[in-house]
C-alpha positions, 0 to 999 in steps of 0.5 A, spaced: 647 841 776 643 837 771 645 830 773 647 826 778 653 822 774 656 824 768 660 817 765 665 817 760 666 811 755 672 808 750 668 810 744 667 804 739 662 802 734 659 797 739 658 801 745 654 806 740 650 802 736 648 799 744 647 806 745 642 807 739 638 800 739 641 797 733 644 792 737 640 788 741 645 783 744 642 783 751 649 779 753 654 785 751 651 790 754 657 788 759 661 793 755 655 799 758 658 797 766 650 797 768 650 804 766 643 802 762 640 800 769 642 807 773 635 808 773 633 802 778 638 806 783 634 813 782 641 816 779 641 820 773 646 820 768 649 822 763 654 820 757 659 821 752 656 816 747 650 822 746 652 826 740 658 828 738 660 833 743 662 841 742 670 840 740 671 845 735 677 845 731 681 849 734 680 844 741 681 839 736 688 842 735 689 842 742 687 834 743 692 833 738 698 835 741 695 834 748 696 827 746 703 828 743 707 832 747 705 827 753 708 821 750 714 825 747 715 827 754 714 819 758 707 819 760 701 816 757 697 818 752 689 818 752 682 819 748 683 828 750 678 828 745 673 826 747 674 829 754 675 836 750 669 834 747 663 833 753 668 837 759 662 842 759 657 837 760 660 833 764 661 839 769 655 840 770 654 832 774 655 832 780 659 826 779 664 823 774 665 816 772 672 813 767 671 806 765 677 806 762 685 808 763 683 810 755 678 817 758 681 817 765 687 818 765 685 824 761 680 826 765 685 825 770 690 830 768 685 835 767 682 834 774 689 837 777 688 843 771 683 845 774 679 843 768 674 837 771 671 840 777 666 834 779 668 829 784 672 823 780 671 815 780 676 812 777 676 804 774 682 803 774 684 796 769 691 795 767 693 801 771 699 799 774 702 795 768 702 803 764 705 806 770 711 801 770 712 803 763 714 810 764 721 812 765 722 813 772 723 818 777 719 825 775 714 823 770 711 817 775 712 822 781 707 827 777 702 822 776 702 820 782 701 826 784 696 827 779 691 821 781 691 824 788 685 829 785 682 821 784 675 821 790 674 813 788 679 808 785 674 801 783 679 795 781 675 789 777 683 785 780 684 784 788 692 784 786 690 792 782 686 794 788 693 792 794 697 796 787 693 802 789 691 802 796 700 802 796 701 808 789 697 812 793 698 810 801 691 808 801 689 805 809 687 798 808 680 800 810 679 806 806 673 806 802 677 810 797 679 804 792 674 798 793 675 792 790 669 790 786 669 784 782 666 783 775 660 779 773 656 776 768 649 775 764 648 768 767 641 768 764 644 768 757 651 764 758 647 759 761 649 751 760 647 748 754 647 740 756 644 739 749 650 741 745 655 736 743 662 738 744 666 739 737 673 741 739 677 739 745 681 745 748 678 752 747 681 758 748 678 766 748 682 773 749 684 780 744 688 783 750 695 783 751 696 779 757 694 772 754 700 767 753 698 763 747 705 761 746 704 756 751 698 753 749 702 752 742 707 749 745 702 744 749 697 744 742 704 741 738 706 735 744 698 734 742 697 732 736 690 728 736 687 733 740 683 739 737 685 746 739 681 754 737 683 759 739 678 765 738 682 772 738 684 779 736 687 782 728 692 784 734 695 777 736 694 775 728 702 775 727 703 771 732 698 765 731 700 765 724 705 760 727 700 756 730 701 748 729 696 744 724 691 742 729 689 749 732 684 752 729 685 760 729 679 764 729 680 773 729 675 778 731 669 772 732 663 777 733 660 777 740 654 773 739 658 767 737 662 766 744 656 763 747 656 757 742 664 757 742 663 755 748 658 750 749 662 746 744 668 745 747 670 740 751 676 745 756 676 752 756 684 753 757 686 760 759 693 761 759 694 768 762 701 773 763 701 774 770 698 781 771 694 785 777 688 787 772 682 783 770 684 780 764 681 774 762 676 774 767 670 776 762 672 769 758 673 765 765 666 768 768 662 767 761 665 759 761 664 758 769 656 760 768 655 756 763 657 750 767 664 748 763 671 746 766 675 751 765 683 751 767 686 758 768 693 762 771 691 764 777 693 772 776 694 776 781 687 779 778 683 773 781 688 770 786 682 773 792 675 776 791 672 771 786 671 765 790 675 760 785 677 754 788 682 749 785 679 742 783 673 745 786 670 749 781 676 750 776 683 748 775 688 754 778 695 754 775 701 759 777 702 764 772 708 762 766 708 754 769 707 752 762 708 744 764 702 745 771 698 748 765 699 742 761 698 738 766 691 740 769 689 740 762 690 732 761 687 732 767 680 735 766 679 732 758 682 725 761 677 726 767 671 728 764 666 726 770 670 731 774 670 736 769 663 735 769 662 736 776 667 742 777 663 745 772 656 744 775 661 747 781 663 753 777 656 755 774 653 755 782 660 760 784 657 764 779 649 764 781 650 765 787 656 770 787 657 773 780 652 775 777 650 781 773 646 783 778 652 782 783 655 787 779 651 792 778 648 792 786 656 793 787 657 798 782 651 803 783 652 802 791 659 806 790 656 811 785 650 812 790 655 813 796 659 818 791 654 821 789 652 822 796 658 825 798 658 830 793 651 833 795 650 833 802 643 832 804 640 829 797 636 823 798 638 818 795 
């Protein structure tokens, strides 16, 4: 055994260039899970962001039709190369952390083939929306099986945690799925009292959960009022239709969301309703910096993020299009208010969600899983 937690990423250019120091954007290392401070709780660790791993080609092969022969039979593809890639050294830890469905359910798969030996803890972001998609009957009793291998599930959503606990007859006081909410570097999304707003409604998102079609439909009744939207080459299609007075932004780099936000007026996220944590990272990095933001109240937020309607944000049911108009005028048309629960929401935040909050959480799970899986080490 050489570490104590092996971790596997989804691979992208960012995370590695994180990874190497050639980005040195303080605020994205959100996109490392806290796993660049491990040191602090005295955990050792290991990653999949190192080298390029020890896939040969015929591995390579393997991870090809692995992928291909589980969508063609109803279940859910996966990054089976990365998993081939870094097994061996993964092996060796003594716990294995997935941040994602993309290398988990691989790894999943692999853990009840005898492949993965180490304990597992599973992050879990949108699981319950792709079981949903399999067909029924044999292939998701399969991975129900499959993910009783799981040791820990982690949910950043209240709504995917209850979801889990149920999948997997969870008790409700086990420590088996824990509900843990996500955070947000506060220091550098920080309010910027001396910026002058130059839009009205501001809203941010690439997943594909966001209900841009409302906001359109808003934005068209409210022609003297100046919408952006910052998203994804993804959604690029769908807001070509966008009406004169939305501004539409795609791929707008990470280091640029600080300064989007503090020159806007509203953050409005309108969210499909959904169990995991989409459009919390947005909510959170607009709540610390102190700007009013009105959001649908998903069953990914309804409990654990301390959100209070009025208070520190404007909640608003899921698909409501009218409430979500409505909350909008209010908050532009109400601007001591607005003011008001913005100051409330950035408090909410230092106070309960902070990075710090988050890494405490996380490494406090780790620490218990490693733990369990060595008896008698120190921690």
């Amino acid at each position: 055994m050489t570490t104590d937690l092996f971790t596997f990423f989804r691979q992208s250019p960012m995370r590695r260039d994180l990874i190497s120091g050639n980005l040195h954007d303080p605020a994205a290392h959100y996109l490392l899970y806290g796993m660049d401070h491990l040191s602090r709780c005295g955990l050792t660790y290991d990653h999949n962001l190192v080298g390029q791993g020890n896939v040969d080609i015929p591995q390579g092969r393997l991870a090809h039709w692995l992928g291909y022969l589980t969508t063609r039979l109803g279940g859910i593809g996966g990054d089976y190369q990365t998993i081939l890639s870094h097994r061996r050294r993964a092996n060796r830890s003594a716990v294995i952390l997935s941040t994602v469905d993309t290398v988990g359910i691989p790894l999943v798969l692999f853990k009840r083939a005898g492949l993965i030996h180490p304990p597992l803890v599973y992050i879990s972001i949108g699981l319950p929306e792709r079981i949903g998609k399999m067909p029924p009957g044999r292939i998701q009793a399969f991975y129900r099986n499959a993910y009783r291998g799981v040791s820990r599930f982690i949910a950043y959503g209240w709504e995917e945690a209850e979801w889990l606990r149920r999948w997997q007859n969870i008790p409700e006081n086990s420590t088996q799925v824990v509900f843990l909410p996500f955070g947000v570097d506060a220091d550098h999304f920080a309010p910027c009292p001396d910026v002058t707003p130059t839009v009205d409604v501001l809203t941010i998102g690439a997943d594909p959960q966001r209900d841009f079609k409302a906001l359109f439909e808003i934005a068209a009744r409210h022609q003297s009022l100046k919408f952006r939207v910052i998203a994804g080459a993804a959604h690029a299609a769908t807001l070509s239709s966008a009406p004169r007075n939305v501004e539409v932004l795609i791929d707008v780099p990470f280091s640029e969301m600080r300064r989007h936000l503090a020159g806007a007026r509203v953050i409005a996220l309108p969210i499909h309703e959904n169990t995991y944590s989409a459009g919390t990272t947005t909510l959170l990095q607009a709540m610390s910096m102190a700007r009013p933001v009105v959001v649908s109240q998903t069953g990914a937020i309804r409990k654990g993020y301390e959100l209070m309607d009025r208070g520190n944000c404007r909640l608003v049911a899921p698909g409501n299009t009218p409430a979500f108009e409505a909350a909008l005028l209010d908050t532009l048309h109400e601007p001591e208010k607005a003011i008001q629960m913005g100051l409330a929401a950035r408090q909410t935040i230092v106070q309960h969600l902070t990075w710090r909050h988050y890494e405490d959480r996380l490494f406090a799970v780790l620490q218990e899983a490693r733990q369990q899986a060595t008896p008698g080490k120190d921690s």
